[in-house]
N, C-alpha and C positions, 0 to 999 in steps of 0.2 A: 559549590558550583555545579558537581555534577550529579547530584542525588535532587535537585529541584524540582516544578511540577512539568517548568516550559522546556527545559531540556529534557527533560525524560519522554514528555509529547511528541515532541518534536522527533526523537530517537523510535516512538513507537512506528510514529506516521512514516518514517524512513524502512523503518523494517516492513511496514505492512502492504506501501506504497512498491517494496522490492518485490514482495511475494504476489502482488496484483501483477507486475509485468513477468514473472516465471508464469501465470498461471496465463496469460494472455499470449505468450510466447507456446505455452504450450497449446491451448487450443487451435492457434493459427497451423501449428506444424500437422495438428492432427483433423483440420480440417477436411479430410477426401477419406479419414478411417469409416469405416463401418462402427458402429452402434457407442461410437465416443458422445461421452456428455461433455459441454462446455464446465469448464471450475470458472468459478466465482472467490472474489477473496471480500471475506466484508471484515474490519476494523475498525469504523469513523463514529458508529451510534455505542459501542462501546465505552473508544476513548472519551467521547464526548460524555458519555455518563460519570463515567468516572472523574473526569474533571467536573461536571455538575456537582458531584456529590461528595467534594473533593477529599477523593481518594486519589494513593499515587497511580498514577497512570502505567507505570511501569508494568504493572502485572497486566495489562491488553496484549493479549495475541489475535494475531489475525487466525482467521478460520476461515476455511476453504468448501466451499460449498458446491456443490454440483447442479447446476442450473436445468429446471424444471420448464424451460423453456420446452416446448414444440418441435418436434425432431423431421427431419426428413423422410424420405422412403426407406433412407438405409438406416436409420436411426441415429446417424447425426445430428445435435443442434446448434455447432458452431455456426455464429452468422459473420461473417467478414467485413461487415457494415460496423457492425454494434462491436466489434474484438479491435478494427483499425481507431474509431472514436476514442472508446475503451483507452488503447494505447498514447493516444495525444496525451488526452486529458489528464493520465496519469503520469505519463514522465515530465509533462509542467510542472503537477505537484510534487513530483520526486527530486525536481531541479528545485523547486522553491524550498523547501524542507531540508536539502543539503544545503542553500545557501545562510538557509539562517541558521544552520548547525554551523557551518564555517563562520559568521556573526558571532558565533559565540567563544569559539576558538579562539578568533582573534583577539577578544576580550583577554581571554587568557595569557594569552600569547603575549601582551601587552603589560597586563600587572603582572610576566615574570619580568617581563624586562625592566619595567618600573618609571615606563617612559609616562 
Protein backbone atom coordinates (compact mmCIF):
# COMPACT_ATOMS: atom_id res chain seq x y z
CA UNK A 1 0.00 0.00 0.00
CA UNK A 2 2.72 2.24 0.70
CA UNK A 3 5.66 1.60 -1.42
CA UNK A 4 3.15 2.06 -4.74
CA UNK A 5 3.64 4.35 -7.76
CA UNK A 6 0.30 6.76 -6.91
CA UNK A 7 1.14 7.10 -3.35
CA UNK A 8 4.64 7.69 -3.64
CA UNK A 9 3.57 10.60 -6.46
CA UNK A 10 1.42 11.74 -4.67
CA UNK A 11 3.97 11.98 -1.37
CA UNK A 12 6.51 13.54 -3.80
CA UNK A 13 4.03 16.29 -5.24
CA UNK A 14 3.20 17.07 -1.31
CA UNK A 15 6.84 17.44 -0.42
CA UNK A 16 7.61 19.47 -3.58
CA UNK A 17 4.37 21.44 -3.47
CA UNK A 18 5.72 22.19 0.42
CA UNK A 19 8.99 23.42 -0.52
CA UNK A 20 7.40 25.73 -3.57
CA UNK A 21 5.38 27.62 -0.64
CA UNK A 22 8.78 27.99 1.71
CA UNK A 23 10.51 29.32 -1.30
CA UNK A 24 7.36 31.60 -2.11
CA UNK A 25 7.10 32.65 1.41
CA UNK A 26 10.38 33.40 1.38
CA UNK A 27 10.87 35.68 -1.54
CA UNK A 28 7.69 37.68 -0.57
CA UNK A 29 9.58 38.35 3.11
CA UNK A 30 12.61 39.44 1.18
CA UNK A 31 11.07 41.39 -1.31
CA UNK A 32 12.53 45.25 -0.38
CA UNK A 33 16.21 43.25 0.15
CA UNK A 34 18.91 44.50 -1.80
CA UNK A 35 20.39 42.11 -4.62
CA UNK A 36 18.06 38.97 -3.42
CA UNK A 37 17.14 36.57 -6.32
CA UNK A 38 13.64 34.98 -6.39
CA UNK A 39 14.05 30.71 -5.71
CA UNK A 40 12.13 28.70 -7.84
CA UNK A 41 11.16 25.16 -6.74
CA UNK A 42 10.74 22.84 -10.10
CA UNK A 43 9.68 18.96 -9.43
CA UNK A 44 6.49 18.27 -11.82
CA UNK A 45 8.76 17.45 -15.49
CA UNK A 46 10.79 15.17 -13.27
CA UNK A 47 8.14 13.22 -11.50
CA UNK A 48 6.34 13.20 -14.60
CA UNK A 49 9.39 11.46 -16.32
CA UNK A 50 9.81 9.10 -13.97
CA UNK A 51 6.42 8.05 -13.98
CA UNK A 52 6.56 8.06 -17.99
CA UNK A 53 9.40 5.83 -17.73
CA UNK A 54 8.09 4.01 -14.99
CA UNK A 55 10.43 4.26 -12.64
CA UNK A 56 9.47 4.80 -8.73
CA UNK A 57 8.85 8.06 -8.38
CA UNK A 58 9.99 8.28 -4.93
CA UNK A 59 13.64 9.24 -5.75
CA UNK A 60 12.22 13.11 -7.15
CA UNK A 61 13.41 15.73 -5.20
CA UNK A 62 12.36 19.06 -5.76
CA UNK A 63 15.29 21.43 -6.73
CA UNK A 64 15.33 24.99 -6.00
CA UNK A 65 16.52 27.15 -8.53
CA UNK A 66 17.17 30.85 -8.49
CA UNK A 67 15.33 32.69 -10.97
CA UNK A 68 17.13 34.56 -13.83
CA UNK A 69 14.37 36.74 -14.11
CA UNK A 70 15.34 40.62 -14.65
CA UNK A 71 16.17 42.41 -11.53
CA UNK A 72 15.50 45.91 -10.38
CA UNK A 73 17.84 48.96 -9.69
CA UNK A 74 18.68 47.37 -6.45
CA UNK A 75 19.07 44.06 -7.85
CA UNK A 76 15.93 42.58 -6.66
CA UNK A 77 13.66 40.14 -8.86
CA UNK A 78 11.02 39.25 -6.73
CA UNK A 79 7.81 40.23 -8.47
CA UNK A 80 4.58 40.36 -5.99
CA UNK A 81 2.25 39.62 -9.00
CA UNK A 82 3.95 36.43 -10.23
CA UNK A 83 4.94 35.19 -6.16
CA UNK A 84 0.90 36.05 -4.98
CA UNK A 85 -0.32 33.82 -8.25
CA UNK A 86 2.55 31.54 -7.57
CA UNK A 87 1.01 31.16 -4.04
CA UNK A 88 -2.90 30.42 -5.08
CA UNK A 89 -2.13 28.00 -7.46
CA UNK A 90 0.03 26.11 -5.45
CA UNK A 91 -1.59 25.65 -2.17
CA UNK A 92 -4.76 24.33 -4.46
CA UNK A 93 -2.59 21.84 -5.47
CA UNK A 94 -1.15 21.28 -2.04
CA UNK A 95 -4.82 20.94 -0.67
CA UNK A 96 -5.69 18.52 -3.68
CA UNK A 97 -2.57 16.32 -3.06
CA UNK A 98 -3.34 16.05 0.70
CA UNK A 99 -6.70 15.30 0.13
CA UNK A 100 -6.11 12.31 -2.03
CA UNK A 101 -3.34 11.22 0.47
CA UNK A 102 -6.02 11.39 3.09
CA UNK A 103 -8.35 9.05 0.21
CA UNK A 104 -5.79 6.85 0.69
CA UNK A 105 -5.62 6.75 4.51
CA UNK A 106 -8.90 6.14 4.64
CA UNK A 107 -8.74 3.10 2.58
CA UNK A 108 -6.56 1.94 5.02
CA UNK A 109 -8.14 2.95 7.89
CA UNK A 110 -11.03 1.00 6.57
CA UNK A 111 -9.42 -2.58 5.70
CA UNK A 112 -8.05 -2.40 9.42
CA UNK A 113 -11.12 -2.14 10.71
CA UNK A 114 -12.55 -4.64 8.14
CA UNK A 115 -15.70 -2.70 7.72
Amino acid sequence: MFDDRSYSALRVAASGLAARQTAIANNIANIETPGYRARKVKFEEALKGAMDNGESPSGVKPSVLTSLEPTRLNGNNVNLDEETLSHVDTTMRYSLALRALDGRYSLLREAIKGA
